[in-house]
ZAMARGU-4260 file (C-alpha; in steps of 0.2 Angstrom, whole numbers, plus 5000, padded with zeros to 4 digits):
<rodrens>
0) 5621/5611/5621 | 5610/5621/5632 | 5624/5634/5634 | 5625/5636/5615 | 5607/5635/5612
5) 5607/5650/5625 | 5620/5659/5618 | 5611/5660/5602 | 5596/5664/5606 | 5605/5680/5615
10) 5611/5685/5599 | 5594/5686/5591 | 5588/5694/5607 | 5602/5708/5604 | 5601/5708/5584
15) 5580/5710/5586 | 5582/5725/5599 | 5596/5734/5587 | 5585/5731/5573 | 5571/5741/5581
20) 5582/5757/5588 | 5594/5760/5571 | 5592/5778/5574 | 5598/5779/5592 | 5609/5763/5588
25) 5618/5773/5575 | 5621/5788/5585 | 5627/5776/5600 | 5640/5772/5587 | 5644/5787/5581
30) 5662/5788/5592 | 5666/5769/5588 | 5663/5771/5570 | 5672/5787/5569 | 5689/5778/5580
35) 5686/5763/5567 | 5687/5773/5553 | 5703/5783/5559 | 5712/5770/5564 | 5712/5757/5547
40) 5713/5774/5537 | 5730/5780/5547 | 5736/5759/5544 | 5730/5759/5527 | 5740/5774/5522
45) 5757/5767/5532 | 5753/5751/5525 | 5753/5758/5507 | 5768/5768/5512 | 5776/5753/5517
50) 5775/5746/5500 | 5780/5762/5491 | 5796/5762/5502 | 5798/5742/5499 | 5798/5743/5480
55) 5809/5759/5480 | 5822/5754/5491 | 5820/5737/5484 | 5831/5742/5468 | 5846/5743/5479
60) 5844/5725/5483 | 5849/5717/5501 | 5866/5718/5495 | 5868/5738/5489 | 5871/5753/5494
65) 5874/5771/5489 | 5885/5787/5490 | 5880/5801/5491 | 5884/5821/5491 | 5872/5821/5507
70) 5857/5811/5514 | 5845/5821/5528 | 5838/5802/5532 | 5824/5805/5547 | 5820/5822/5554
75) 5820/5836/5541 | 5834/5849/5551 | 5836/5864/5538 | 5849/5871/5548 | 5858/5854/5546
80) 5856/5853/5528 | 5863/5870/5526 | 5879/5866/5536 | 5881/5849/5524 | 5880/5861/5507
85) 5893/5869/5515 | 5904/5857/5521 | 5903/5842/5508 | 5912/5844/5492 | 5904/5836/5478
90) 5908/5818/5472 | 5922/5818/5459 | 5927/5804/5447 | 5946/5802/5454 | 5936/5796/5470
95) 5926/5782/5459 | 5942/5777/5452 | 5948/5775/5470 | 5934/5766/5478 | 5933/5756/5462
100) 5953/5750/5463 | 5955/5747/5482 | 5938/5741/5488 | 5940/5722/5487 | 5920/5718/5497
105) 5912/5727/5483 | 5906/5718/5469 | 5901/5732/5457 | 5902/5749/5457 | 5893/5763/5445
110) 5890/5780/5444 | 5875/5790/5443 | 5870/5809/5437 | 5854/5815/5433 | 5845/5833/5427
115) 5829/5840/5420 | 5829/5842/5402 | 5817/5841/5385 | 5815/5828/5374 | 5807/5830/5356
120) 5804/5818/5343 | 5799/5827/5325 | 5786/5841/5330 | 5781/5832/5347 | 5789/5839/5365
125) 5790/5835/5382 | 5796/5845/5395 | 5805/5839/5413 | 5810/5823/5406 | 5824/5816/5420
130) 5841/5812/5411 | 5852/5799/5419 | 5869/5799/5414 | 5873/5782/5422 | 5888/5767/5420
135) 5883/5753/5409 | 5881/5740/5425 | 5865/5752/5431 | 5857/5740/5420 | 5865/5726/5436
140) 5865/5739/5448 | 5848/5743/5449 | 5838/5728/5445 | 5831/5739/5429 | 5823/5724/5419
145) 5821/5725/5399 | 5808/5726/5388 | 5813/5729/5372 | 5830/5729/5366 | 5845/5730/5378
150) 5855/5741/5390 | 5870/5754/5383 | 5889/5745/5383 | 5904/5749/5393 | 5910/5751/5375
155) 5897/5762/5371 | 5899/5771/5385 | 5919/5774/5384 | 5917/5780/5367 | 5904/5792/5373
160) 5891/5785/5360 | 5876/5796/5358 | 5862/5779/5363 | 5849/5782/5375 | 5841/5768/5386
165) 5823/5775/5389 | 5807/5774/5398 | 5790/5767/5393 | 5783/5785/5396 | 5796/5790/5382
170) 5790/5778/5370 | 5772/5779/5373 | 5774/5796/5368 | 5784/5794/5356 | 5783/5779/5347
175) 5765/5771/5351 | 5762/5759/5339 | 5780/5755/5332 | 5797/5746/5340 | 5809/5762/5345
180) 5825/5753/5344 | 5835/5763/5329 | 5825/5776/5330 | 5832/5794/5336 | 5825/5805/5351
185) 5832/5823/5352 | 5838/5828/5370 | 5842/5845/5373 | 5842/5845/5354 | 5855/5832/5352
190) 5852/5815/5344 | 5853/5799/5352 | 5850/5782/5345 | 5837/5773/5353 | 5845/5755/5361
195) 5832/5749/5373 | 5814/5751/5383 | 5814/5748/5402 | 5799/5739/5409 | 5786/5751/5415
200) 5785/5754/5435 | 5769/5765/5438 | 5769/5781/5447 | 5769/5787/5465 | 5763/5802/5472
205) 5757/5809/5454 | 5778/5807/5447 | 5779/5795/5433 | 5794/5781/5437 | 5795/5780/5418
210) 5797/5797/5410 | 5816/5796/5409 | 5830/5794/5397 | 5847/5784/5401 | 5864/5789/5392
215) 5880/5782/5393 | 5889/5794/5410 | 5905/5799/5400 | 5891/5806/5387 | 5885/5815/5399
220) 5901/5821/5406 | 5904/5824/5388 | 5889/5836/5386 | 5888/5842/5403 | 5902/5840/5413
225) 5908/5831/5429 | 5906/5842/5442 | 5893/5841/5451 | 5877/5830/5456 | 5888/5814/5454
230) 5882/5798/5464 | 5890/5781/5467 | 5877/5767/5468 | 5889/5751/5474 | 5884/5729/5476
235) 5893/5720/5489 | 5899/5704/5484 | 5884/5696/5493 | 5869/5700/5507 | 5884/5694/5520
240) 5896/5706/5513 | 5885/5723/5514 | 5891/5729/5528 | 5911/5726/5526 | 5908/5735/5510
245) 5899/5750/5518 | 5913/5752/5531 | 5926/5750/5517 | 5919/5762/5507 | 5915/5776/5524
250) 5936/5772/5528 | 5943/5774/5508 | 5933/5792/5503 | 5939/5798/5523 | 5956/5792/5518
255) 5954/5802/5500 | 5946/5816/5509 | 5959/5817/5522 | 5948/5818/5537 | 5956/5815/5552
260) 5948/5801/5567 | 5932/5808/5574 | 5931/5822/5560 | 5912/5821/5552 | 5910/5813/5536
265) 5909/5825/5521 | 5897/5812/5512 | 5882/5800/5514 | 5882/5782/5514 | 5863/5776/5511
270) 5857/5755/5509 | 5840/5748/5510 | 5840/5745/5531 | 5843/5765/5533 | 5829/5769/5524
275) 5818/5758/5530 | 5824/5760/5550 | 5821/5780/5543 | 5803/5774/5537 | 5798/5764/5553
280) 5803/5777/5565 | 5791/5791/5558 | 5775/5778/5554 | 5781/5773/5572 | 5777/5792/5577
285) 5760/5793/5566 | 5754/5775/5573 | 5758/5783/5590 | 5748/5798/5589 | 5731/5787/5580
290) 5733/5775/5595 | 5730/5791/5607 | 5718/5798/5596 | 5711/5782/5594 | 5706/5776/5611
295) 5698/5794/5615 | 5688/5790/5602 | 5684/5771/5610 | 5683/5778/5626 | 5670/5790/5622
300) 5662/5777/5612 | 5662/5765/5626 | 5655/5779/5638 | 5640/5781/5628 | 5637/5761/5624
305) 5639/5760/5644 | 5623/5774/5646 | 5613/5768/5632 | 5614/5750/5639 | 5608/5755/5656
310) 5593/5763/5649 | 5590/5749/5640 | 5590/5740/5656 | 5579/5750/5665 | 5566/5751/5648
315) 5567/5732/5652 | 5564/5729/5667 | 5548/5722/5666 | 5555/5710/5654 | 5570/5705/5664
320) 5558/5701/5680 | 5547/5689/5668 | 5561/5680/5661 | 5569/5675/5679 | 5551/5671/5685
325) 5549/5657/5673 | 5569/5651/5677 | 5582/5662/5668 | 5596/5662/5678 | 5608/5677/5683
330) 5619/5671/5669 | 5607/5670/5658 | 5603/5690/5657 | 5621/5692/5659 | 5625/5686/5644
335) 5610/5692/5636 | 5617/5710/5640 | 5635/5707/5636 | 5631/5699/5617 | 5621/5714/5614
340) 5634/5726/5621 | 5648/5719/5610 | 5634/5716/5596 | 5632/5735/5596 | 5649/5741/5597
345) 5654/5726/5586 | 5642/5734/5574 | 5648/5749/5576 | 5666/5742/5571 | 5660/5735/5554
350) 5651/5752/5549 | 5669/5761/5553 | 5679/5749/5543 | 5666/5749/5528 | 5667/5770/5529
355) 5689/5769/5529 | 5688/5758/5514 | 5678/5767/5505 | 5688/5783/5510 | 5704/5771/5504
360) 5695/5767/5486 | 5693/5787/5484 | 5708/5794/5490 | 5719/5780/5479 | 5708/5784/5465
365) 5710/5802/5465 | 5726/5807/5472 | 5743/5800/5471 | 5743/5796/5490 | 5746/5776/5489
370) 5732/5770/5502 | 5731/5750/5506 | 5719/5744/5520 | 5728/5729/5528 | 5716/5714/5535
375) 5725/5714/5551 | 5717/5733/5554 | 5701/5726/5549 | 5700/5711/5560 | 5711/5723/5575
380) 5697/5736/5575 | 5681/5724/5573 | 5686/5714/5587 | 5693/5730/5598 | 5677/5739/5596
385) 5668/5722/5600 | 5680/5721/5615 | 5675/5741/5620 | 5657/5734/5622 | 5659/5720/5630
390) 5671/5729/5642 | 5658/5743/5643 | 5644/5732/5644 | 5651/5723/5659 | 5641/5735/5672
395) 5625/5736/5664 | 5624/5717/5662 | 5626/5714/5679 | 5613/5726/5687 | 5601/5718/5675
400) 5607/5701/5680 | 5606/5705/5699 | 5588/5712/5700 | 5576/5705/5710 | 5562/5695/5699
405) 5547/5702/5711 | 5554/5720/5710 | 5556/5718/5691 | 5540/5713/5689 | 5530/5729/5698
410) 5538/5740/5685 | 5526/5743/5671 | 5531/5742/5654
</rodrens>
């Protein structure tokens, strides 16, 4: 009980004495608040990454995966890209047919085209709208989930149907105020029939996950042809499956394709764990580089708390010698020295994470960057920076707590 009551009272010393400095408190701070504030902003900005990655990739399921013309997954190498242009031919459909009829670990199997094109209804317009032409499973395929209506028919689709599957941008444009299913958009200047709405996603980064129009791929291949920009997007037959199917699909296009053993792949094969072993790789880097930048800062911070805490002690020497000449022990001033050092750079920790969230608030407010301060940064830096002062505080607390009551007591206030 004592050594509570004694505890507690060496917090209101400490809370008293910060209260009556702020000014020089404050700028004490000033390297803690600033390696706070740097910290939860570089987490909060990986963190809201983290989520942006999670629900992009999270259309491909644990079980999917796609093919691709070419992936530069990781490190951007220019000179690498260049030589994949040249070297990989484009994805045709007599390979689709292929993978379709001798893979036996894929479930499903689709493909994908897209472009930039304009879409008008009546006298209104909108430019860069992104055209899917897409097999009528991407409905399956990519989890897309209906609101209105429902998804184009492989019917539909083989009979090259002039229906459009679109995107609550589209209809919010549109057709605000009335059901768009029936009516026509033009694409291109080419009617389609209006079949369904997708439920809206949001947008990242400024670009609208919405402002798109899905038609049946043999339309598209109708309009625009089949040779070039084609994508397969694939589902094993289950999570356990995944990687027999990827591995099946790598040896049937290398069989098509005629490459010989230990020749380079002429395509990309990209699923959820590639992307995200991609994405924890480079926040791996960035949370690297806010570490080091990040403990300069403490340091620093810690440095001053350390000077600022033995002037302290010498402005209170007087004091100190009372207090042990009516029995405060060594242990006493000790502690009375470390609460107020890890109270002060503990402060300084709350004033940094107050600052980064507000930053946050702004930045995901006004620019597409997707920012999300996580607890674990808040209660990491408030305790770190409480743990740089008491680290810091160590030296300063002793020399008070190992002066002599009679020399103490000749030093005038």
């Amino acid at each position: 009980m004592q050594s509570t009551a004694s505890f507690w009272e060496a917090v209101r010393g400490a809370a008293r004495s910060l209260g009556s400095n702020k000014l020089r408190s404050f700028l004490t701070l000033l390297g803690i608040i600033l390696a706070t504030a740097t910290l939860i902003a570089v987490m909060s900005v990986i963190n809201g990454m983290n989520r942006y990655i999670a629900q992009n990739v999270s259309d491909m399921g644990a079980d999917g995966f796609r093919v691709l013309r070419m992936a530069m997954i990781g490190d951007w190498d220019p000179k690498k890209f260049l030589e994949m242009q040249k070297r990989n031919p484009e994805l045709s459909r007599e390979e689709f047919e292929f993978l379709k009829s001798h893979a036996t670990t894929i479930g499903e199997i689709g493909m994908e085209v897209d472009r930039q094109v304009k879409v008008h209804v009546g006298a209104q317009q909108v430019d860069g709208v992104q055209l899917n032409g897409v097999s009528a499973n991407e409905a399956s395929l990519g989890n897309i989930e209906i609101t209105e209506g429902r998804f184009f028919t492989e019917t539909e689709d083989q009979r090259r149907q002039p229906v459009a599957f679109i995107g609550s941008d589209i209809k919010q444009r549109f057709f605000p105020n009335v059901s768009p299913l029936g009516k026509t958009v033009f694409v291109q200047g080419r009617p389609f029939d209006v079949v369904g709405v997708a439920k809206a996603k949001g947008s990242v980064f400024g670009d609208s996950q919405d402002n798109f129009v899905m038609i049946p791929i043999e339309t598209y291949f109708k309009i625009y042809g089949a040779r070039q920009g084609i994508s397969y997007r694939a589902r094993a037959l289950g999570p356990t499956f995944v990687f027999r199917a990827q591995d099946q699909a790598r040896m049937l296009l290398r069989s098509f394709r005629h490459l010989r053993p230990g020749q380079e792949e002429t395509f990309a094969i990209v699923s959820s764990d590639s992307l995200v072993s991609a994405w924890d790789s480079i926040t791996g880097s960035i949370a690297a580089t806010a570490v080091a930048v990040v403990s300069v800062f403490m340091v620093v911070g810690g440095v001053v708390v350390m000077n600022i805490m033995l002037a302290v002690v010498t402005e209170r020497t007087h004091e100190i010698g009372i207090r042990k000449s009516v029995g405060a022990r060594r242990i006493d001033i000790l502690r009375q020295f470390l609460v107020e050092s890890s109270m002060l750079a503990g402060s300084g920790g709350l004033i940094g994470v107050c600052l980064a969230w507000s930053v946050a608030i702004v930045v995901r407010s006004l620019t597409p960057v997707p920012m999300a301060v996580p607890v674990s940064a808040v209660l990491i830096s408030v305790a770190l920076s409480a743990g740089v002062g008491l680290f810091f505080g160590i030296y300063p607390a002793t020399r008070a707590s190992r002066l002599d009551p009679i020399v103490a007591l000749r030093v005038e206030k």
